[in-house]
C-alpha positions as CSV (number, residue, x, y, z in Angstrom):
1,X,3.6,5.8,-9.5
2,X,1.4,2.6,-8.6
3,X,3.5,-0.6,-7.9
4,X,3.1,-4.2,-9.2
5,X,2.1,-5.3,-5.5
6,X,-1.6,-3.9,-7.3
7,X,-1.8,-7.1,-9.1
8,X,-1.8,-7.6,-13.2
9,X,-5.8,-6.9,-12.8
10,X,-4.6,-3.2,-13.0
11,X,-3.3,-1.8,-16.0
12,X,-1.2,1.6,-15.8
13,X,-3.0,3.0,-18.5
14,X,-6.4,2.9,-16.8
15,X,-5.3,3.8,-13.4
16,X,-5.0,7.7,-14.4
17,X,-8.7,6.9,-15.8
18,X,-9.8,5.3,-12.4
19,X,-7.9,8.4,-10.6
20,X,-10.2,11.0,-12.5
21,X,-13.4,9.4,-11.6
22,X,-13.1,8.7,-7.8
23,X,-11.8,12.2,-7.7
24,X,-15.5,13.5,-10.1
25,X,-17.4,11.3,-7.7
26,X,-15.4,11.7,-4.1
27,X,-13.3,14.9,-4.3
28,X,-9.5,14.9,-3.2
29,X,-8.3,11.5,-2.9
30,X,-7.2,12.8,1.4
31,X,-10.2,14.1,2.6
32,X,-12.4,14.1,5.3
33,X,-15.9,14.2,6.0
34,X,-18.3,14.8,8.8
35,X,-21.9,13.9,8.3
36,X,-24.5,13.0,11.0
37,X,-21.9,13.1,13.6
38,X,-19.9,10.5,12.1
39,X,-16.2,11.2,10.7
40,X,-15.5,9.4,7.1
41,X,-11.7,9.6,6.1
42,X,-10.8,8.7,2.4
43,X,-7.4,8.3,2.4
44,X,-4.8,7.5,-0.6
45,X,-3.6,4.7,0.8
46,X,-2.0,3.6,-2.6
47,X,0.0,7.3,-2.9
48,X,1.0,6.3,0.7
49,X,2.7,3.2,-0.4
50,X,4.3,4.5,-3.0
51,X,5.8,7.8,-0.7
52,X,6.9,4.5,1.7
53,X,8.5,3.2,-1.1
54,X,10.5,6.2,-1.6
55,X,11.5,7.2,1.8
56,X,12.1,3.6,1.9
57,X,14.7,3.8,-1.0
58,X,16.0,6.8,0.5
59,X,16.6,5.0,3.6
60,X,15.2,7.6,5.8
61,X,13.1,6.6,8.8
62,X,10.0,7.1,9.4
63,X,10.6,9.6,12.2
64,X,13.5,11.9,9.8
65,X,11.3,11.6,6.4
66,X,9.5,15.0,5.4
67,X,6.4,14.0,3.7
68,X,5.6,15.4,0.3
69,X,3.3,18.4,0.5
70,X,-0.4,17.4,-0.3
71,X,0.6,14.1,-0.7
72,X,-0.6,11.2,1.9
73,X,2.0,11.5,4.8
74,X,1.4,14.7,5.3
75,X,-2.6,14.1,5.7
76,X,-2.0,11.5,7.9
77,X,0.1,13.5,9.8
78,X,-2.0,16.7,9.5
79,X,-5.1,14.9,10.1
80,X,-3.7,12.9,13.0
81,X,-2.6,16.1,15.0
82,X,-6.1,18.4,13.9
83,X,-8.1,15.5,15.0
84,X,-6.2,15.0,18.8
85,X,-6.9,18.7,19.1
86,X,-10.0,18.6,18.8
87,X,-11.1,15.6,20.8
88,X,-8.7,17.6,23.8
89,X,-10.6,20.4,23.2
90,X,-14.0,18.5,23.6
91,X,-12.5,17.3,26.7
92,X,-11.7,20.3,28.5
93,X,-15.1,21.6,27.1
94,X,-16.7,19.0,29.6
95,X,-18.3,17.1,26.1
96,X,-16.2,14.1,26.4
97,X,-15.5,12.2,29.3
98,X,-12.0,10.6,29.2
């Protein structure tokens, strides 16, 4: 659920609308993407919010919550501990010097 820290421009009605048509135009709202050997990272920053919001109301820290599966937190997460990986890999595959 979008909060009201998204301003009155946004009405709740469109934002399902707004949803469907990044996703037509983008794919999945996580996702990453590797062209020319650059990295681009969408990320659902405001389903990210709102699954802060609810560990938030849980009272959970950050370090005890279990992110929701598929949801943001658990891209960030996923994406955080792929991407190490491979950059260590590199490394030790003498491509990256660091």
């Amino acid at each position: 659920m979008y909060r009201d820290s998204l301003g009155n421009a946004f009405s709740l009605k469109t934002l399902p609308k707004a949803r469907e048509r990044y996703v037509s135009h983008f794919g999945a709202p996580n996702n990453k993407e590797s062209i020319a050997n650059h990295t681009l990272v969408f990320f659902d920053a405001p389903k990210f919010v709102d699954e802060d919001f609810q560990r938030h109301g849980q009272r959970m820290t950050v370090k005890g919550w279990r992110p929701i599966q598929g949801g943001s937190w658990a891209f960030l997460k996923n994406f955080s501990k792929r991407e190490l990986h491979a950059v260590l890999s590199d490394q030790r595959k003498g491509k990256l010097k660091g």
